[in-house]
Legacy VTK file of the C-alpha trace (Angstrom):
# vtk DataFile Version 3.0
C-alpha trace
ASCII
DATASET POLYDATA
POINTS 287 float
-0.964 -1.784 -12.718
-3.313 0.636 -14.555
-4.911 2.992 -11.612
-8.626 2.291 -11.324
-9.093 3.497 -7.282
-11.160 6.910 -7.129
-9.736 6.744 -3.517
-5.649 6.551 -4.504
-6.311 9.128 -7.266
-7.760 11.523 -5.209
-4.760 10.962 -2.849
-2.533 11.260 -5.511
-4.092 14.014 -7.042
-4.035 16.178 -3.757
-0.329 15.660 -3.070
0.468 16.682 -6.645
-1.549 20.179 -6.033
0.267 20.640 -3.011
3.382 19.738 -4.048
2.968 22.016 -7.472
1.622 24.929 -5.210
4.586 24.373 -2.832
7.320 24.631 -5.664
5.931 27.830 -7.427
5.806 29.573 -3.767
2.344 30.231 -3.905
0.587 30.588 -0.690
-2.977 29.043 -0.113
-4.370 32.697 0.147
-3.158 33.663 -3.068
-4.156 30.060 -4.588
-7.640 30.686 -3.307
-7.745 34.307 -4.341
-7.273 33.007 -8.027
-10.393 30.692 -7.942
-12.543 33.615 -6.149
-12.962 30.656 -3.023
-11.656 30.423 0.488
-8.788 29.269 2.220
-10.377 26.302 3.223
-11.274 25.177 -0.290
-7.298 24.989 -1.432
-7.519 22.706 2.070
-9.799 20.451 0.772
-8.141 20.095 -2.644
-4.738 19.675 -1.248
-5.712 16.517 1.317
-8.205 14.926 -0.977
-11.279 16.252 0.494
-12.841 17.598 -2.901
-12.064 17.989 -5.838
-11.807 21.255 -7.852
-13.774 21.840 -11.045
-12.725 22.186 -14.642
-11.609 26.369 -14.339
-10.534 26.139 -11.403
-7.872 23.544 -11.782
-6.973 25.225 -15.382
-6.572 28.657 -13.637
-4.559 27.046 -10.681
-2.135 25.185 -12.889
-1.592 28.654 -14.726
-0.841 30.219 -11.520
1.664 27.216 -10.418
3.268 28.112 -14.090
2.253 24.128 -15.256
-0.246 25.256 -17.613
1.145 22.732 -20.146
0.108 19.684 -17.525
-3.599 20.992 -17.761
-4.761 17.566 -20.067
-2.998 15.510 -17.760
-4.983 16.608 -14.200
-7.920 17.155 -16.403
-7.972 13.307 -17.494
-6.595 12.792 -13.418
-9.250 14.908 -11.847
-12.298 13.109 -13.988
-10.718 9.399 -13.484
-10.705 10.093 -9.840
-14.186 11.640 -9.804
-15.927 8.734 -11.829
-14.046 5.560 -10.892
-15.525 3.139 -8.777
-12.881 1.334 -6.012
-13.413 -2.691 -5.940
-13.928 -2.240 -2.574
-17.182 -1.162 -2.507
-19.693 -3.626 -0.837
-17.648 -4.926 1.796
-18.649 -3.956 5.268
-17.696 -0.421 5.720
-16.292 -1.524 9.600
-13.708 -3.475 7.889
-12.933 -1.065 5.944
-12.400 2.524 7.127
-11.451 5.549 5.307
-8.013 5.240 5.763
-7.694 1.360 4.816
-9.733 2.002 2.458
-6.757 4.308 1.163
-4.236 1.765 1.716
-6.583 -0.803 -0.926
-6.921 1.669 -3.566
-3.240 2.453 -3.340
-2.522 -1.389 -2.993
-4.462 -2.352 -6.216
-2.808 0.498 -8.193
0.268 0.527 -7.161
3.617 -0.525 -9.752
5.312 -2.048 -6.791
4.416 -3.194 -3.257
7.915 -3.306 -1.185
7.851 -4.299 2.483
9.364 -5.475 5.622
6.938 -7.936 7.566
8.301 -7.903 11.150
5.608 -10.021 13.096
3.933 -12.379 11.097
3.050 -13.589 7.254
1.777 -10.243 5.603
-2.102 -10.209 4.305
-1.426 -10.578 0.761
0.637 -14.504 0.849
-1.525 -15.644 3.273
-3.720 -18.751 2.826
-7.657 -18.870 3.495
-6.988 -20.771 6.898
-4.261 -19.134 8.164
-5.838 -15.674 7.424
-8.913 -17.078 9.553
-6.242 -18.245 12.214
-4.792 -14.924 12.260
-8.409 -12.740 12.236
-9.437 -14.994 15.419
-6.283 -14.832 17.626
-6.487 -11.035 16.951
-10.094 -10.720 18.390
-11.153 -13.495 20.132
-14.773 -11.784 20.359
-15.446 -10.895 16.767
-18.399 -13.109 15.505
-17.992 -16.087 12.868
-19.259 -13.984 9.990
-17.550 -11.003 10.428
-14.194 -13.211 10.819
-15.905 -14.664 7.380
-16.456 -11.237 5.492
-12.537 -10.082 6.745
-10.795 -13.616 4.984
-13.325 -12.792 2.180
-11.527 -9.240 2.004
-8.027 -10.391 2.683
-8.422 -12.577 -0.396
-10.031 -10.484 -2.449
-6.897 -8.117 -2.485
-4.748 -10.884 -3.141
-6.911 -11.620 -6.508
-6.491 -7.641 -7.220
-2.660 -7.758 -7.103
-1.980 -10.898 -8.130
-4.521 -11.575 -11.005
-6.376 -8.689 -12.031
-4.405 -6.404 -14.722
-1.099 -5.680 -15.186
0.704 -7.494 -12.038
3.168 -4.550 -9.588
6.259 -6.625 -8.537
5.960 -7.587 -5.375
9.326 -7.813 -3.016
8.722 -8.410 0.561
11.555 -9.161 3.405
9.874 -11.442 6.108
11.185 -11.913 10.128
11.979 -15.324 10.209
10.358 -15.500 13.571
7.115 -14.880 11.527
7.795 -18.164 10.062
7.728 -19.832 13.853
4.518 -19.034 15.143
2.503 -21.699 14.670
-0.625 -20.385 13.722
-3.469 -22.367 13.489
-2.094 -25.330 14.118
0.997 -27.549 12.199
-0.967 -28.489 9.040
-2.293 -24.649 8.906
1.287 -23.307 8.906
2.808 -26.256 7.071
-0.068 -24.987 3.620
1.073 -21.776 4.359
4.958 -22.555 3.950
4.506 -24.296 0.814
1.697 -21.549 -0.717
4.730 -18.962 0.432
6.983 -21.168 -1.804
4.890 -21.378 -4.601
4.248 -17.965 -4.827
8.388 -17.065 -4.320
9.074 -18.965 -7.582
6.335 -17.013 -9.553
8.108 -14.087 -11.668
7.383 -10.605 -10.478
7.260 -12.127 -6.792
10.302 -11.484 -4.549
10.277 -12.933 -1.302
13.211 -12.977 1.239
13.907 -14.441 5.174
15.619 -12.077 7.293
17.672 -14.919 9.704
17.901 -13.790 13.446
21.340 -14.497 13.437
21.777 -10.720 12.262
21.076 -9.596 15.297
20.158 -5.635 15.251
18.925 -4.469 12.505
17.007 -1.164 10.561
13.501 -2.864 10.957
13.523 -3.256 14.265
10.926 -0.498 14.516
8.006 -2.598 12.855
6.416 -3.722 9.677
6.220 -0.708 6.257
5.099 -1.103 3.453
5.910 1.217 0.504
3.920 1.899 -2.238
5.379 3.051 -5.669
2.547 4.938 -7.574
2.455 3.754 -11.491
4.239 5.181 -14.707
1.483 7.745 -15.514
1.674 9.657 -12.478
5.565 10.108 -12.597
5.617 13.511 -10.438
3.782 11.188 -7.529
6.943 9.604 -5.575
4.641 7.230 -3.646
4.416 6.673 -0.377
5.203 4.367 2.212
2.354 3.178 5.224
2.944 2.303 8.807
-0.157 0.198 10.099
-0.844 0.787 14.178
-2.945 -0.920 16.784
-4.733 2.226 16.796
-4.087 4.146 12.873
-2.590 3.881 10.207
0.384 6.445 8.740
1.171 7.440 5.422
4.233 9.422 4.576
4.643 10.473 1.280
7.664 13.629 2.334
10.823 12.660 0.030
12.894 12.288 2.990
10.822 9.649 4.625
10.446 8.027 1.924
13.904 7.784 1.472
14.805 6.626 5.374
12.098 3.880 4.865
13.636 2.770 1.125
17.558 2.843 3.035
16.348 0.869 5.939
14.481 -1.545 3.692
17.831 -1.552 1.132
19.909 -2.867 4.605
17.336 -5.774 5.377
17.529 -6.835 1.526
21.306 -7.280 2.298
21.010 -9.451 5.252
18.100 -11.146 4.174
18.030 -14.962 2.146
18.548 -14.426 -1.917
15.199 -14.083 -3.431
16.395 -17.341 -5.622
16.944 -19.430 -3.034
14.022 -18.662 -0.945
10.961 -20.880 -2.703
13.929 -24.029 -1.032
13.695 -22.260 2.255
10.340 -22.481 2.862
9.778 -26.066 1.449
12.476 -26.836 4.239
10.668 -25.105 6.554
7.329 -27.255 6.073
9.232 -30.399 6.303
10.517 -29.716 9.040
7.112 -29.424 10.786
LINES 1 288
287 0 1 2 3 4 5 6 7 8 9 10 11 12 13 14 15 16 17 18 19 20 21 22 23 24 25 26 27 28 29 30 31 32 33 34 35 36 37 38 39 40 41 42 43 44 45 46 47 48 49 50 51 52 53 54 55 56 57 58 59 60 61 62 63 64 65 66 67 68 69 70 71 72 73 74 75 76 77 78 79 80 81 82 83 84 85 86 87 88 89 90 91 92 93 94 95 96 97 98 99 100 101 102 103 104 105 106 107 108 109 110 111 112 113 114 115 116 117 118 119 120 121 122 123 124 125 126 127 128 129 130 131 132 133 134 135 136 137 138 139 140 141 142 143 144 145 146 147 148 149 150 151 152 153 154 155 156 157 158 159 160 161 162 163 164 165 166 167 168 169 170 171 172 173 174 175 176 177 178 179 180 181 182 183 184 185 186 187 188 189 190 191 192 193 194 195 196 197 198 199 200 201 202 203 204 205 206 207 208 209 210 211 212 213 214 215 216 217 218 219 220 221 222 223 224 225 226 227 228 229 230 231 232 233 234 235 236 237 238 239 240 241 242 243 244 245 246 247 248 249 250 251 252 253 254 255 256 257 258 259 260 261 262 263 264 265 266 267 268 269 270 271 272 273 274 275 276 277 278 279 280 281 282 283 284 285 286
């Protein structure tokens, strides 16, 4: 999918400096030295604070010896400065500075891999399941802000799924996700067949990991990893850990990695993406 988030840019962008900064062995002293600015200032550029301007990122490439890539951050630097994230006019308490990473990089992204551990992830849910599943999380929250978070939880799903070019989307599910009745039998039998439906559609990869596996490399909770697209191939992507209280996001090679090996192992155990779309239709019979 063609990047159009401001927000995953600028993350991108800042991990590339970094990383380029890293790999020439240049500290942030000298880097800052070179633009006549402070410490503080490489800070900002490296974790997507600010942005530098035009000289500055030509004389910092020099000085990371990637002079040649000066077109490419240029084009990078001015995307990420002008773009506008699709985001924008939803409440701003559903939708903090850190999710509001994990959209941008969402709607960019070339592929969305993940391992759902607890219950049907965000973007295959149904309207009244995603209602079923905003309530029982917060029995408190008012009707219309339970409203304007199944407005945003299927406005994403109209990002990915019809807006541009389409990231494939593979995603391992718990089968006990598939048990809890949420919402009610004729909520969770829609959401069965939906999940079928959308497990037949091409670019869509959906798999059941059976409990009969018994331990296994998820067992520490749902991932998702995020593959950043084509253009930005010295970006490895990254992969994000939501929390009760934070999110993480580890973009380090060698996390990236552990998640992508753990995630390889559930793939193995897990129901053949072709033979999934039958699974679920069982599975809504059945109720």
């Amino acid at each position: 999918m063609a990047t159009s988030s401001p927000t995953a840019l600028r993350w991108w962008f800042a991990v590339a400096m970094r990383r380029l900064r890293e790999a020439a062995g240049v500290s942030r002293e000298a880097a800052a030295r070179e633009i006549q600015g402070s410490v503080s200032a490489i800070a900002h550029i490296e974790n997507g604070r600010s942005l530098p301007k035009p000289l500055e990122l030509k004389s910092l490439l020099a000085l990371y010896g990637v002079a040649e890539q000066n077109e490419k951050f240029q084009s990078l630097r001015e995307r990420a400065r002008k773009g506008k994230d699709w985001f924008i006019g939803f409440d701003q308490n559903e939708v903090p500075a850190d999710f509001g990473l994990f959209l941008g990089m969402e709607s960019s992204a070339s592929q969305l891999e993940s391992w759902d551990a607890q219950v049907i992830p965000g973007l295959l849910q149904t309207r009244a399941y995603a209602e079923a599943i905003i309530r029982g999380s917060d029995a408190e929250l008012p009707d219309e802000e339970v409203a304007s978070r199944v407005e945003l939880r299927m406005a994403r799903q109209r990002m990915v799924f019809e807006e541009g070019e389409r990231p494939l989307v593979w995603r391992v599910i718990a089968r006990p996700a598939l048990d809890w009745l949420v919402g009610g039998v004729e909520v969770m039998r829609e959401q069965l067949e939906h999940l079928a439906v959308l497990a037949a559609r091409p670019g869509i990869k959906l798999q059941v990991l059976p409990t009969s596996v018994g331990a296994h490399t998820g067992v520490e909770g749902t991932f998702t990893i995020l593959s950043a697209p084509p253009e930005l191939e010295d970006y490895h992507g990254c992969v994000y850990v939501e929390t009760l209280v934070e999110p993480y996001y580890y973009e380090e090679l060698r996390k990236i990695r552990a998640y992508r090996n753990a995630l390889a192992e559930l793939r193995v155990k897990a129901s053949k993406p072709e033979t999934t779309p039958a699974l679920f239709r069982q599975l809504a019979k059945e109720l």
